[in-house]
C-alpha positions in Angstrom: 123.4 113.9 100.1 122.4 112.5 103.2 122.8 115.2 106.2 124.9 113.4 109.2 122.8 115.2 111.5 119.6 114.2 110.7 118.3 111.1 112.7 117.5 108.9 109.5 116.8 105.6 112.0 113.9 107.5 113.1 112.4 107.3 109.7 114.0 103.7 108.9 112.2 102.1 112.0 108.9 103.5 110.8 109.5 102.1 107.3 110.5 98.6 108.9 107.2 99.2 111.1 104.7 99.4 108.0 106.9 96.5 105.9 106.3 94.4 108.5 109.3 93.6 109.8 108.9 94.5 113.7 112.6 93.2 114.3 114.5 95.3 112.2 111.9 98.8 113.2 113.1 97.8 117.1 116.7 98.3 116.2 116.1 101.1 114.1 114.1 102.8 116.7 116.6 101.8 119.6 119.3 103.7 117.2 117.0 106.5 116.9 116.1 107.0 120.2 120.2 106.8 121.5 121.1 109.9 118.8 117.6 111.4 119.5 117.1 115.2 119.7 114.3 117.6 119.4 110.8 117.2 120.2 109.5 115.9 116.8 112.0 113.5 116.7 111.0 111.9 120.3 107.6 112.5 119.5 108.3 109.6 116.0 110.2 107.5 118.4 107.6 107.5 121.4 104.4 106.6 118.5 106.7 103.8 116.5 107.1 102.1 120.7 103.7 102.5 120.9 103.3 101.1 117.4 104.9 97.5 118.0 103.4 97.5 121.6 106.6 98.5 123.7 104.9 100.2 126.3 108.0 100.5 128.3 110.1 102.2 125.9 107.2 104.7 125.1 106.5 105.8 128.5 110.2 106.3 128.3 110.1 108.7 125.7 107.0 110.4 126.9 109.5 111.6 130.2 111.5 112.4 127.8 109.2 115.2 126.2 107.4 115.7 129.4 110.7 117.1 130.3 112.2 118.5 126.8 108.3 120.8 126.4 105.7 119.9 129.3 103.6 121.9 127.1 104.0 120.0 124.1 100.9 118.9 122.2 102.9 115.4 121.3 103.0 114.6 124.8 98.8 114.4 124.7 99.1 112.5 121.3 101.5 109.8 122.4 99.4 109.3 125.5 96.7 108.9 123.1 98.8 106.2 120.8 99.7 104.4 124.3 96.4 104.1 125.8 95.0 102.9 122.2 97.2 100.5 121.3 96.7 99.3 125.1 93.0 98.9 124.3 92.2 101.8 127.0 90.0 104.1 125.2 88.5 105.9 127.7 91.6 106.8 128.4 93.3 107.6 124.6 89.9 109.4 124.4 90.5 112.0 127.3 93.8 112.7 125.6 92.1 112.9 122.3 89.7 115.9 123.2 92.4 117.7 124.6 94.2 117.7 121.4 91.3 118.5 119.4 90.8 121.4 122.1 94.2 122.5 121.2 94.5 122.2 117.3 92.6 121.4 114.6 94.3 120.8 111.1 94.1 118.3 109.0 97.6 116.6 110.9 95.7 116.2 113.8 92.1 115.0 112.0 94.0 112.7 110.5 95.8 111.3 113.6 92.2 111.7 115.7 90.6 109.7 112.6 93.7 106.9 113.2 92.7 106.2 116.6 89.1 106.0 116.1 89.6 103.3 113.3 91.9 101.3 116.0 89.6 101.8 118.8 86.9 100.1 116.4 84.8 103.5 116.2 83.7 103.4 112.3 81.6 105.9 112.0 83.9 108.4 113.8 86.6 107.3 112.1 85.1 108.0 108.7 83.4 111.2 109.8 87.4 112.4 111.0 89.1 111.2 108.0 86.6 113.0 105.4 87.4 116.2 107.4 91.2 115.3 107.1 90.8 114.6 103.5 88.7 117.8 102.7 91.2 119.9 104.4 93.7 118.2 101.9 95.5 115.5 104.0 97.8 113.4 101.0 98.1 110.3 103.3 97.0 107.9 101.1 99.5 105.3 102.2 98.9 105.9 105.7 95.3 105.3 105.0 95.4 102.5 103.2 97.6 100.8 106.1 96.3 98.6 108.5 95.4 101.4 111.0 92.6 101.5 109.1 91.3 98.3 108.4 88.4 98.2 109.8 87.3 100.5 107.4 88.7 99.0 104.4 85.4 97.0 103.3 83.5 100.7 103.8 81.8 102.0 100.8 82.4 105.6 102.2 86.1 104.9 102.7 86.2 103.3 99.5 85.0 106.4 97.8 87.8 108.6 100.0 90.7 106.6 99.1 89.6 107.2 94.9 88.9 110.6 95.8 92.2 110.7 96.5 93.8 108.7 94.1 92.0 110.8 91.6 93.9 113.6 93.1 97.0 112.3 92.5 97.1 110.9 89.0 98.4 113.9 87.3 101.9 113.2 90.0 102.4 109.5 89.1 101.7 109.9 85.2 
């Protein structure tokens, strides 16, 4: 049963996002952000705007958290989304050090490894992701999505992604 209080669009526009269909994850997301509550549902919203490029509507969200938690550790990592999807990595990387100051668990690695793998950083985006993995991150999908593509010919990554494929057989069989 489906729980009318839960913000299912927030999850439908990310689907739509990774199926490639940027229409349908911009009404989704507009639908989720209208019934949003709760920092970790802003904080989905705010990455999917920064996702398809809608720099508007994430700085709109990030006020939102700014003024939900000022002390929120999403607040540093949808800066970090914005300014990397906007190319500025100087900037994404100032926010990125910050988080890794604050937290470290393979959530975060794996998020860290993400932007390096945007920003066109290989070798720190491998050297991140092997943590995330080792620490047990299960995001295969999110891995093997184009976030990542720069990495996708990589013998190293390669060897990650059947590591954890491996790991998973005994699930799908």
């Amino acid at each position: 049963m489906i729980d009318p209080t839960n913000n299912v669009h927030v999850r439908k526009a990310m689907c739509y996002f990774f199926a490639g269909k940027p229409d349908q994850c911009r009404s989704e997301n507009n639908q989720a952000e209208t019934l949003a509550h709760g920092i970790d549902q802003l904080t989905l919203i705010g990455f999917t705007w920064a996702w398809l490029k809608d720099f508007t509507s994430a700085e709109r969200v990030l006020r939102r958290l700014q003024q939900a938690d000022p002390t929120a550790l999403s607040i540093l990592e949808l800066k970090s989304w914005i300014f990397t999807m906007r190319g500025e990595t100087a900037q994404a990387r100032q926010q990125m050090q910050q988080i890794i100051a604050r937290k470290s668990e393979y959530g975060i690695e794996d998020e860290i490894a993400t932007f390096y793998a945007i920003q066109g950083d290989k070798e720190q985006a491998i050297t991140w992701l092997t943590r995330a993995i080792n620490e047990g991150a299960p995001n295969y999908a999110w891995y093997r999505s184009d976030f990542f593509a720069i990495l996708h010919g990589d013998p190293r990554y390669q060897a990650l992604m059947a590591r954890l494929l491996a790991d998973y057989q005994g699930v799908w069989a």
